[in-house]
N, C-alpha and C positions, 0 to 999 in steps of 0.2 A: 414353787413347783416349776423345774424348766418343762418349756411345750415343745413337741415335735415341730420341728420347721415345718411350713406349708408350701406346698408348690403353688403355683399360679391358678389362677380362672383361667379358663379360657376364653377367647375371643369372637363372635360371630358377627360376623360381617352382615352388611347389607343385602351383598349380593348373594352371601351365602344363606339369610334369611328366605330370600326367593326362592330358594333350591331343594328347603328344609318340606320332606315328604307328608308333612299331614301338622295340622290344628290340633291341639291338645283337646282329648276326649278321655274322658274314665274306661279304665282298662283295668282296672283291678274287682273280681268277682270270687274269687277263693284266696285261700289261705297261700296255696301254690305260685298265685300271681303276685303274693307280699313278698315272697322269697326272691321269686324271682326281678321283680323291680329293684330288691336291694344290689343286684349283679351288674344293674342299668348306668351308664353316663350322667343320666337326670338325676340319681339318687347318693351316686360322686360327688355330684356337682353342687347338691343342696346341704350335703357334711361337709365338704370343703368349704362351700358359703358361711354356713352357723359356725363354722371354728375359725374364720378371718374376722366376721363380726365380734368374737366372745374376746380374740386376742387383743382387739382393735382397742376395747375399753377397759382394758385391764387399769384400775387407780384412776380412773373419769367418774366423777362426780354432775349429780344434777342438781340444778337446770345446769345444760349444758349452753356455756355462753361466747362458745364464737362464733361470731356471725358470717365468717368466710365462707357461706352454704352457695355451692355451685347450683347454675341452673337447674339441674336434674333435682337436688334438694328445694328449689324454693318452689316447682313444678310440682312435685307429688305434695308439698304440704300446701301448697293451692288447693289441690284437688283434693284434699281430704277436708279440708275449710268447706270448700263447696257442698260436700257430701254434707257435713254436717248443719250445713243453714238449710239444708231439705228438709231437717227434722222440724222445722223451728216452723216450716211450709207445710208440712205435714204432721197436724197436731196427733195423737191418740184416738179412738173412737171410745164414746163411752160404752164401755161392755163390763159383763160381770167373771171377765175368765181370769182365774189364778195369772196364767203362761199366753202368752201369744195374742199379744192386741193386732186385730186385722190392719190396722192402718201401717203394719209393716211391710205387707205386701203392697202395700201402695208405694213406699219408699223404691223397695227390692223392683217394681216395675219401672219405675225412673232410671234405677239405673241403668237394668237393660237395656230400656229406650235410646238412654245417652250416652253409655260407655264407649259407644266407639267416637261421638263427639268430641268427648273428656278426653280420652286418649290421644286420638288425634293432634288434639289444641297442644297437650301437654308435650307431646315429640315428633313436630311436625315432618321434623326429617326422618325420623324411621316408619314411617307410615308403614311400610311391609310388619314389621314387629306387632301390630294395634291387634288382627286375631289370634295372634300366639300368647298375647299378655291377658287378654280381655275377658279367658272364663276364670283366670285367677283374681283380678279385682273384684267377677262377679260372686264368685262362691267366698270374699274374704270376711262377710260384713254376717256372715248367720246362712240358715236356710228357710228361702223367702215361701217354703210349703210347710215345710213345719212349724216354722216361727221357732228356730231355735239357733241355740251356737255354742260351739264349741270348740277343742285343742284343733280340728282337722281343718275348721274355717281360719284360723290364726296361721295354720301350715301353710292354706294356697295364701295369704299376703305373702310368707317369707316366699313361697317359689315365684311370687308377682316380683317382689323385691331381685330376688335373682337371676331372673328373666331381665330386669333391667340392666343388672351390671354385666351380664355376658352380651348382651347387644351395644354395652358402652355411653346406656343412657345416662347410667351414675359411673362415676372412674371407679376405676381397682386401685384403689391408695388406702390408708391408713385412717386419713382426717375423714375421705367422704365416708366411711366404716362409721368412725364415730357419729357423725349426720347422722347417717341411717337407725342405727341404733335408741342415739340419746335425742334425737329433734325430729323423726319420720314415725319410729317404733311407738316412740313415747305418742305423737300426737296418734296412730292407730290406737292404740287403748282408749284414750282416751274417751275417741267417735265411739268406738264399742263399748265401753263404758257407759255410754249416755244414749245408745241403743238399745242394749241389754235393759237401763232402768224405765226408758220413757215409752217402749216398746212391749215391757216383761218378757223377754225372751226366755225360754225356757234353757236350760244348758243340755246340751246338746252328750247323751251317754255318758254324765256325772256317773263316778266313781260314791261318791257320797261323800262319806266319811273317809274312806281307806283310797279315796285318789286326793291327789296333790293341790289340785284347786276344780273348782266346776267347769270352767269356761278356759281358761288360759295356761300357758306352762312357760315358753320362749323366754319371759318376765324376770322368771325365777332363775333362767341358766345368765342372762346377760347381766340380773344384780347381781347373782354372787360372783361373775368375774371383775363387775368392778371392785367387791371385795378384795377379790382374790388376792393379793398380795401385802397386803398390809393385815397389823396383829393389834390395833388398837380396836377393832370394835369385834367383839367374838359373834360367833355363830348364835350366841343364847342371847344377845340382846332383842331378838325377836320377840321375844317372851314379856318385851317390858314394851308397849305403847303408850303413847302416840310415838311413834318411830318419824327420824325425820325425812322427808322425801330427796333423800341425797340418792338414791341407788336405784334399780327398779326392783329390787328385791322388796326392799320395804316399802316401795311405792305398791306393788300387788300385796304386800299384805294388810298396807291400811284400807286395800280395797276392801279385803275379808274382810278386817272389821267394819265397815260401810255397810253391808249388805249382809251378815249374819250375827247372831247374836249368841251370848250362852257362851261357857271356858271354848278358849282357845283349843285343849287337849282334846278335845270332845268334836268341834265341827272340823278340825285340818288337825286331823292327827298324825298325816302324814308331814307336816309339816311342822309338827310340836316334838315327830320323833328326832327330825333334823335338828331341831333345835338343841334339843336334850343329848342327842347321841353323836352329835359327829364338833371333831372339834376345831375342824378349819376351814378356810372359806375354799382353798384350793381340794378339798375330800369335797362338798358340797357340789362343787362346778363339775369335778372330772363326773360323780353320783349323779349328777343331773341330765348330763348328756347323754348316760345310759338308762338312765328311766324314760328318758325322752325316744330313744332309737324304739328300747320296748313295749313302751305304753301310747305312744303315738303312730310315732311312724312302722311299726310291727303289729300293730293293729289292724286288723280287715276293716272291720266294722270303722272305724276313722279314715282309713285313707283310702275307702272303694269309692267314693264320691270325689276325688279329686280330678281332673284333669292333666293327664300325662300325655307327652310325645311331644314331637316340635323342637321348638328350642331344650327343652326335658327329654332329649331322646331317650328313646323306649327302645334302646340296644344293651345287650350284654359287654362288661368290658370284663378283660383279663382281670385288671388288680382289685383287690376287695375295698369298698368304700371304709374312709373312715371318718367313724362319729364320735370316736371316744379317743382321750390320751389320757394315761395314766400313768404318772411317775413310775418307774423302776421298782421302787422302794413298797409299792403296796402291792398285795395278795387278795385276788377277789375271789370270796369264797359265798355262795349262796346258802343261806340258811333259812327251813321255814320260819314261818310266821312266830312260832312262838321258843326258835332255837336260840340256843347258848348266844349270849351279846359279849363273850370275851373268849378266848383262845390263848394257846404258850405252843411256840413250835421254836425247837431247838433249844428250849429252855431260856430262850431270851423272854424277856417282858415285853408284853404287847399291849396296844389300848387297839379297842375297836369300837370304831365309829358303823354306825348305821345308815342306808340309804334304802328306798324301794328298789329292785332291779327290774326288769321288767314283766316280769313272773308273777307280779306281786307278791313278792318274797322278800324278805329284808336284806340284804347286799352287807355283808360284812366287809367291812374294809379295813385290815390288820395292818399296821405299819410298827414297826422298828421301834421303840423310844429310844 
């Protein structure tokens, strides 16, 4: 599938972090305020970001093993090492609750305590940069009142993540993309991973059944672009585990099976319809990013707890963000939940592939044979 060319990130300076009118605080309280953040530079900024990472690893395979990791990479996987020997210092309490062991908010007050330590240490030359980054590390890891987590804590890493590369702390290249991705991404799951179990975090506005995973989504757009171009392993080998942890696609789904039990069609059926109904890895990636724009980040209820403005300015621009590219060649047509899975326009032959869009509606995506 060729991709639209991407233009640049942009650059913020030092000096110009000095200048930048206000610390990122939660600004989103109605459905009006989702709309209008997507018109924002910060909301530019973070589609232009996830579509340089998703291009970045197109045909990279895990474990990813070059070791050429610039300071800024061996700096944030320090610091997520560290976060993680907290747990190891901060056992569980014995309590009798399903969801939310209190000894997480002992964790989550650590970090408060020391994020700005941790940051600091990590970029001691941007020190200006440490409260514009510092409520996105703090809301990355769950929420330390609820004891839960979900798609919208996974959002502020990636706008933590991009806040770094517009101040220059990671380069805008290619290779640190893949870092980020396959040795930064990967080891964040991971800490969350082992948060989520030693913790029991509750998932944070599970969808259930009819969402795409409880806690995670980012996982699912960056495996299937390492899919994406190659036709040796189909979209239905998902269906057959143990799958091998080459991608992050099947690396989140051996998570599912980890953590829930019972047919695969039944606990991620949104994920058993991908399987069954869409027949490429390039349909899966473009369907991905548009369930992501509408199930995540076009959610109130997800992204009213975020921290915006700052380096994320909270301005309108002229040109409309973009989150999605989709070949020429496909026709997206929204069909409910229990509409026709095939279509014929012009009398050509079609196959239709299925995706959620953001509606929760299933995304027909007709293409040519």
């Amino acid at each position: 599938m060729a991709s639209i060319p991407l233009p640049p990130l942009r650059y913020i300076s030092p000096g110009n972090l000095v200048a930048l009118p206000a610390w990122p605080t939660p600004k989103i309280r109605t459905d009006t305020d989702v709309e209008a953040w997507k018109q924002t530079r910060g909301y530019s900024d973070y589609s232009l970001f996830l579509r340089f990472l998703n291009e970045a690893v197109v045909g990279c395979s895990l474990p990813w093993t070059n070791d050429n990791r610039s300071e800024g990479i061996r700096g944030l996987l320090g610091l997520l090492d560290e976060l993680d020997r907290w747990i190891d210092e901060v056992p569980p309490l014995p309590t009798a609750q399903r969801f939310g062991n209190l000894a997480f908010r002992t964790w989550g007050a650590r970090l408060e305590d020391r994020a700005d330590d941790l940051l600091t240490a990590m970029m001691p030359n941007l020190s200006a940069a440490v409260p514009h980054v510092r409520p996105y590390l703090l809301t990355a890891f769950g929420s330390f009142v609820r004891m839960d987590y979900g798609t919208g804590h996974e959002t502020s890493f990636g706008f933590f993540l991009l806040c770094l590369i517009l101040v220059r702390f990671l380069r805008f290249d290619s290779e640190e993309a893949r870092h980020i991705v396959l040795t930064v991404f990967v080891r964040y799951l991971r800490l969350c991973w082992r948060l989520q179990d030693v913790y029991r975090l509750e998932p944070a506005g599970s969808h259930g059944v009819w969402g795409l995973d409880d806690s995670h989504f980012l996982g699912y757009i960056f495996g299937s672009a390492q899919l994406r171009d190659q036709s040796e392993i189909p979209v239905s080998a998902v269906l057959h585990p143990p799958l091998p942890l080459t991608n992050l696609y099947f690396l989140s789904i051996m998570r599912i099976h980890e953590v829930k039990h019972g047919p695969f069609h039944e606990h991620s059926s949104q994920l058993y319809s991908i399987a069954t109904g869409v027949a490429t890895w390039g349909k899966v990636n473009s369907g991905l990013f548009k369930m992501y724009e509408g199930e995540v980040l076009g959610k109130r209820v997800v992204v009213q707890h975020l921290p915006l403005g700052g380096i994320l300015e909270w301005n309108v621009v002229s040109a409309p963000p973009m989150m999605t590219s989709v070949s020429p060649r496909d026709i997206l047509t929204a069909v409910p939940w229990g509409g026709s899975s095939t279509s014929s326009i012009g009398g050509n032959a079609k196959a239709s592939e299925r995706v959620l869009n953001g509606d929760s509606q299933l995304l027909e995506i007709v293409s040519t044979v």
